[in-house]
N, C-alpha and C positions, 0 to 999 in steps of 0.2 A: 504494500500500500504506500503511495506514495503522500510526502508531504505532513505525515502525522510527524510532526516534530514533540521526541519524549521527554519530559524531565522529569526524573524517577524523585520522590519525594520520599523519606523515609524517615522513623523518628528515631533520636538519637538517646541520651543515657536517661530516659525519664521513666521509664519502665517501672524501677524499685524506688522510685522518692516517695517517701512514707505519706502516708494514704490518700493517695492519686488514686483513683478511680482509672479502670482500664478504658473505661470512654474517655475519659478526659486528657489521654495522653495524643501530643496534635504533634505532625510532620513537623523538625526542624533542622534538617537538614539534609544534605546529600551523603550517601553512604555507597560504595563502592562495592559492588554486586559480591565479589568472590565474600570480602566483611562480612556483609550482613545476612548472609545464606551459610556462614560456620559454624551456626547456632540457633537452637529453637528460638529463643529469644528473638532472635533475626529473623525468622518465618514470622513469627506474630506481628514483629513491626512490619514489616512488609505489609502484611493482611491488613490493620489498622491504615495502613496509609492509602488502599485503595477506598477502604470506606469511607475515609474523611476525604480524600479527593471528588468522590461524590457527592456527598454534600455540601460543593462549597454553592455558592448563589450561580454559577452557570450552567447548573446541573439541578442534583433535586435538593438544593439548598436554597432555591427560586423560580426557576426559571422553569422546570420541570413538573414543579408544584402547583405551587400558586400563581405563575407567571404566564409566559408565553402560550402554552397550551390552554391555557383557561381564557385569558383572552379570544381566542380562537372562536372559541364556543359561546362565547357573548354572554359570558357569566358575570360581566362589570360594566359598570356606569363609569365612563371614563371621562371626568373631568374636559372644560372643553378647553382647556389650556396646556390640557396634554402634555403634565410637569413629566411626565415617567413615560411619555412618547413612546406608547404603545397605540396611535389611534390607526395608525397607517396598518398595523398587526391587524387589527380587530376589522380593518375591511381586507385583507387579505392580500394586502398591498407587497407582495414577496420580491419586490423589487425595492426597497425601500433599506436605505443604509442602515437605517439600526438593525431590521431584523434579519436581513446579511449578516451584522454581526453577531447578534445574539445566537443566530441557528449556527455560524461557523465554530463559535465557541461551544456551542453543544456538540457537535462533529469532531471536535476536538477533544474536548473533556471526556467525552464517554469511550472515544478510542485511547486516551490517557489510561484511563482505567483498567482498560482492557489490555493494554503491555503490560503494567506493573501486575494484573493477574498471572500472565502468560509468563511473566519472570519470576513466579513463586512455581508454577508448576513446570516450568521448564528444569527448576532444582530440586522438585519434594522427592522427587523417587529415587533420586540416587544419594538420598542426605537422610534415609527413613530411621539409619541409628543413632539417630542426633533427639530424635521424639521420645517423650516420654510419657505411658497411657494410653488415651486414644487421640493424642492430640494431631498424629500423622493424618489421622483421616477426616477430621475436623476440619484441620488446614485447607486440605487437598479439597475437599468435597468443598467449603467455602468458597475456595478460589475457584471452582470448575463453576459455581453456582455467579459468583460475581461475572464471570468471563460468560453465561448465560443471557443473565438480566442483563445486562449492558448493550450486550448485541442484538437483543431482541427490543430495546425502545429506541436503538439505532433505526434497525428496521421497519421498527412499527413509524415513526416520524421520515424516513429519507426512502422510503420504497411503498410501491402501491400493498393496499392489503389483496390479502391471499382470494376474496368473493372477487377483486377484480380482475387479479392478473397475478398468477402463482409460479410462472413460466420467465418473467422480465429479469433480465439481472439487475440486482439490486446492489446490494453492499458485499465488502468483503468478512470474510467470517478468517478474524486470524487466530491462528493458535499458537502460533511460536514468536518471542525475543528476535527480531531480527529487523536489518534495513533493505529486505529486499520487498519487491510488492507485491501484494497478495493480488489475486486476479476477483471478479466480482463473484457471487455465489447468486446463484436465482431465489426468486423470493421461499419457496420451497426444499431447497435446500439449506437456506440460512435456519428456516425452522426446524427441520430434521437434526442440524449440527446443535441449535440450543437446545433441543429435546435431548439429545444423547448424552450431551454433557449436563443435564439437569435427570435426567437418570442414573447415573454414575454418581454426581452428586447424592443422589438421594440414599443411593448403595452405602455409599462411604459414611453419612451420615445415621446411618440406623443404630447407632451407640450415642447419638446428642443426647444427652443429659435432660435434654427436654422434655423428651418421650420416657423420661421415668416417671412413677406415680411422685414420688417426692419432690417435682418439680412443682411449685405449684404458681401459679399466673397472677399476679397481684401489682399495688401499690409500689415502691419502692420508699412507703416513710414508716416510723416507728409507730405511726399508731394502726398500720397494717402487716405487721413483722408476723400475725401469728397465721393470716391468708395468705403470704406469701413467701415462695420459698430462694426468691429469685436471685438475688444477693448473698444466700447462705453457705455456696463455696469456698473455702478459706482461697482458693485459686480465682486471681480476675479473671484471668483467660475464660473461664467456663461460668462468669455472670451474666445478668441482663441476655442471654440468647436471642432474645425476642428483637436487639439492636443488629442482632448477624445474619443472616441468611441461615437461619437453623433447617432441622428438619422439616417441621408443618412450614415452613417457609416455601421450601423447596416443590413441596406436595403442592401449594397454592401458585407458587409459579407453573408447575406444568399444568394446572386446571385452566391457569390464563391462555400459555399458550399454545395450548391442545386446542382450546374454544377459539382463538384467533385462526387457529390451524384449518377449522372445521369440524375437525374428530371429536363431535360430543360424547359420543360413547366413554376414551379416554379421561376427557375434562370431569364429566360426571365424577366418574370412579373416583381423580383424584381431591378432587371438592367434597367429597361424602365421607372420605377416608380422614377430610378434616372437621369435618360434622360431627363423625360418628365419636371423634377422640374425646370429643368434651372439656379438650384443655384449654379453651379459652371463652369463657363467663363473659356473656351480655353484662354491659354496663349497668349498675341500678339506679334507678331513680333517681335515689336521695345523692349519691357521686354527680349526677348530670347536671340536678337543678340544686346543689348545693349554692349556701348566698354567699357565703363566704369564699375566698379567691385560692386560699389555701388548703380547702377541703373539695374542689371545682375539678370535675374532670369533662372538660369543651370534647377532647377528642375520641373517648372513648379506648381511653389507654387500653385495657386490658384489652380489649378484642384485636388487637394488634397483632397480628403473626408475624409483619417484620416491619421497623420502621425506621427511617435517614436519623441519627442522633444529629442535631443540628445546633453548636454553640451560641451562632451568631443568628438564631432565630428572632429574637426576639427586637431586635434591633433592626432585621431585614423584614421582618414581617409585617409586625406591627406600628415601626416608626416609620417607616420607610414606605412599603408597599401597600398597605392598611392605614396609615396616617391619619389621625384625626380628622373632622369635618371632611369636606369633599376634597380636599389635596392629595388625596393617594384614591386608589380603587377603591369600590362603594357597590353598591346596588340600588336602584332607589328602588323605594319602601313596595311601590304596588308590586313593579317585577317582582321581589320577595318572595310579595304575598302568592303571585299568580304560582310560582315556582313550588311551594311550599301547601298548594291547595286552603291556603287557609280560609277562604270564604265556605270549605263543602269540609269534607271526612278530614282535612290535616290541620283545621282549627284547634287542634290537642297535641301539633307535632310538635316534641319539646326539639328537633335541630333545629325549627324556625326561630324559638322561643330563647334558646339559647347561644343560639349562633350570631344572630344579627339584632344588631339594636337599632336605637330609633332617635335620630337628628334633623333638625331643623335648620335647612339652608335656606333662608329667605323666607316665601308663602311655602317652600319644597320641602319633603321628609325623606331622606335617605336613611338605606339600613347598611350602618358598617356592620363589617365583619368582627364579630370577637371569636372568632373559633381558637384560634392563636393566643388568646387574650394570656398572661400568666397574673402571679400574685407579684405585684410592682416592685413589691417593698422587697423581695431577695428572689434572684435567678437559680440558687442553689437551691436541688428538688428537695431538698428535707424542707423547704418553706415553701411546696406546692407536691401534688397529688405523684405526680412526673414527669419526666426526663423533659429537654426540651428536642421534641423529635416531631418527625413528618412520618404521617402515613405514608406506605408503601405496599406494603397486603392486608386487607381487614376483614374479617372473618363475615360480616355482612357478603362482601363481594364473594363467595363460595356461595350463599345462597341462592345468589342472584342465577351464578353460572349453575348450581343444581336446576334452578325454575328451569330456564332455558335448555338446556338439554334434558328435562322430563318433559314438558307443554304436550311436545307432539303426540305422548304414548299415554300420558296420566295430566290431563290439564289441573286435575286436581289437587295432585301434589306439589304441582309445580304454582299454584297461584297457595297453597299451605306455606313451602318455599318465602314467599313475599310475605305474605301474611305476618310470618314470626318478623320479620325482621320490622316492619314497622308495629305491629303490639309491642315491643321493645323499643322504640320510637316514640310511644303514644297514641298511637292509632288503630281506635278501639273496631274501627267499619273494617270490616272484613272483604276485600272482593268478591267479584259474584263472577261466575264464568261468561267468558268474552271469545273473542274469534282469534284467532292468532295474529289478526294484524296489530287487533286492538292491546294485545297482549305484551306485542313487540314495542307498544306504545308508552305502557306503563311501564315497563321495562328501564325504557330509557328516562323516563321520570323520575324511577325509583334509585338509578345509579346515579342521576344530579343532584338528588335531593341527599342523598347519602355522603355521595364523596365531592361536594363543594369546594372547589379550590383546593382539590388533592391531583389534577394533571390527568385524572384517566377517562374522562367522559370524551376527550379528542377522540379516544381510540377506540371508543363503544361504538361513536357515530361510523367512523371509518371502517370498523370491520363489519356493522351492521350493511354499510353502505346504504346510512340513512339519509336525510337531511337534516342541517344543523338550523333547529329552532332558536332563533334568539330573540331581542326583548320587541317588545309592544307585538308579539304576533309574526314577526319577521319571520321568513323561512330560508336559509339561504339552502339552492337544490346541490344533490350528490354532485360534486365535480371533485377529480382525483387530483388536476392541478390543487387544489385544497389541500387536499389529505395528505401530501404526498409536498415533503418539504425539497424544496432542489438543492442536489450536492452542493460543497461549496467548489468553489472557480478552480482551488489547486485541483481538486479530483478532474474536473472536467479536463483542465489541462494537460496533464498528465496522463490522457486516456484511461480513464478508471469507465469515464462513461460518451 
């Protein structure tokens, strides 16, 4: 592949400084490949430095989140002074310098990524007596899993989806440390190489510590220590799971992209296999609509199967992109409503209730976002519910992909499917059976109204090969030039396309 220019990030002696949290240890400097592969120690920093490279704000630390792809879908009221000049994004304007930049720096960042995996698994098999445990397979099976997820929101963003052209070549799928260039893979082959490697993954990971009964899915503060067991390894390497691409992690990426694939049959399986485990507890009530900031859980922490730990959230989220009154992204108040059914059955939906609040611009009411919101007064989670992190799989979305791949054979279970997850939401009206179209409709309501400003409703639309509903009634129709982001110019040049 030509032009991915790499700089391997790695972190230096901060491993053993007395009670560092293993999240919290961040890349700080460069480390010289044969160094930092002579020792486990050196695998794990490697590992840690792919996931903080991901999260930084050009990836899903913004941009992948809450940003560019959500604009897309016309989930914001964009100021008409367009301080954070996304307005040209949100008509699709893909000619248009900033979001040139923004998509090159994501073509960038997520093949960033994708080396520094490629250079942990380029050394774990022949370094296996350096591991102690089961931490060889942890490693490996992570990194195969990182090297996964990376190349599949590659593809899902820079290559048509698979309902419209599964034959086009799309992106390269690299596997090896190297400066020569990979040739393009077709868009069916790129998903067969993530599938393989997210099987392998999941092999290797059948020892995560997660999948034991004593692991148990909770809080991360003291006055939740006796629900949760998450933090109770005296080893960081094996806390917090739910921040790595664990096990059920792995399960929930191949139900995604099995269902982007096609293959319901597969996606089922592996979506019900996370249903069936029971390891990850619907949020309650009283956590959701707690009044207090520090007893407040917006995102539904626990139902998390894996999520971005993200330092500098609060600050990019909240001052920054969410910004008081109408100077950052907003919603106004009807869109909301329309979104959120609140005038019929979603009048009780606490994400409305709790998500967005209610401002006064002029005669205007806009609804900001607090879903990001934290407790002001200290970023450190002992003074909030948890971590500060971005969804990335959430145990909602396995229902959604179970409805979807039963409808056709049991519509019944499949609208039961939807059902649980909004009685867990608040919403006590039950659906009634509908036609498949009308099915596929609620469908995509139920995934916006869920994952708000979490980056994946781009990709609902696009592998639905729907059209993208946006505010006041707007319909913008199926077009792939949309869905389908163009390489940046070195690829072109360079013949990649």
């Amino acid at each position: 592949m030509k032009k991915i220019y790499i700089i391997v990030m790695f972190i230096s002696t901060l491993w053993f400084v007395s009670c560092a949290k293993w999240l919290d240890i961040q890349p700080e400097s460069d480390v010289d490949k044969n160094i930092l592969f002579s020792t486990e120690d050196g695998f794990k920093e490697a590992l840690i430095g792919v996931y903080t490279r991901a999260a930084k704000s050009d990836l899903y630390g913004k941009e992948l989140t809450i940003g560019t792809s959500e604009v897309l879908v016309q989930n914001y009221t964009i100021p008409n002074n367009d301080p954070l000049r996304y307005q040209q994004t949100k008509n699709f304007k893909y000619n248009d310098a900033n979001f040139i930049a923004r998509k090159d720096n994501v073509w960038k960042g997520l093949y960033n990524g994708i080396v520094n995996a490629n250079l942990i698994l380029g050394e774990v098999d022949k370094k296996q007596n350096l591991f102690i445990g089961n931490n060889y397979a942890l490693i490996k099976g992570e990194a195969l899993a990182l090297r996964a997820f990376l190349h599949f929101d590659v593809l899902r963003l820079f290559a048509p989806a698979p309902v419209s052209n599964n034959k086009v070549d799309a992106i390269p799928y690299v596997t090896t440390y190297s400066n020569k260039s990979t040739k393009l893979s077709s868009v069916s082959q790129v998903l067969d190489s993530v599938i393989r490697d997210l099987e392998q993954a999941k092999d290797l990971l059948k020892i995560d510590p997660i999948r034991q009964t004593s692991y148990i899915v909770g809080y991360p503060t003291s006055t939740d220590t006796i629900e949760n067991s998450e933090l109770s390894d005296r080893n960081l390497f094996l806390q917090n799971r739910r921040h790595r691409l664990n096990y059920f992690a792995v399960c929930g990426l191949l139900a995604r992209v099995n269902l982007y694939k096609g293959d319901q049959i597969k996606a089922l399986a592996y979506a019900k296999e996370i249903i069936a485990a029971k390891k990850f507890p619907w949020t309650n009530r009283t956590d959701f609509l707690a009044v207090d900031a520090d007893k407040k859980d917006r995102i539904l922490y626990k139902e998390l199967l894996f999520a971005w730990y993200i330092p500098a959230m609060s600050n990019t989220f909240n001052n920054e992109w969410f910004a008081e009154g109408n100077s950052g992204m907003y919603l106004d108040q009807e869109e909301a409503k329309i979104i959120y059914d609140v005038g019929g059955a979603g009048g009780s939906d606490m994400r409305y209730t709790q998500w967005f609040g209610s401002t006064s611009v002029g005669s205007a009411f806009i609804s900001p976002l607090l879903k990001y919101r934290r407790n002001t007064f200290s970023e450190n989670f002992s003074a909030n519910l948890h971590y500060l992190v971005a969804p990335a799989i959430r145990l909602s979305e396995m229902y959604y992909i179970a409805a979807e791949c039963t409808f056709g054979n049991d519509p019944a279970q499949a609208l039961a499917y939807l059902d649980e997850v909004r009685q867990n939401r608040g919403i006590g009206q039950k659906l009634e059976m509908m036609s498949q179209a009308a099915f596929r409709e609620v469908l995509i309501k139920e995934y916006r109204k869920e994952m708000y400003a979490e980056g994946q409703l781009f990709f609902v639309y696009k592998r639905l090969n729907q059209p993208i509903v946006g505010q006041q009634g707007a319909v913008i129709p199926v077009n792939q030039q949309v869905f389908t982001w163009p390489l940046p110019d070195d690829e072109i040049i360079y013949g990649q396309r």
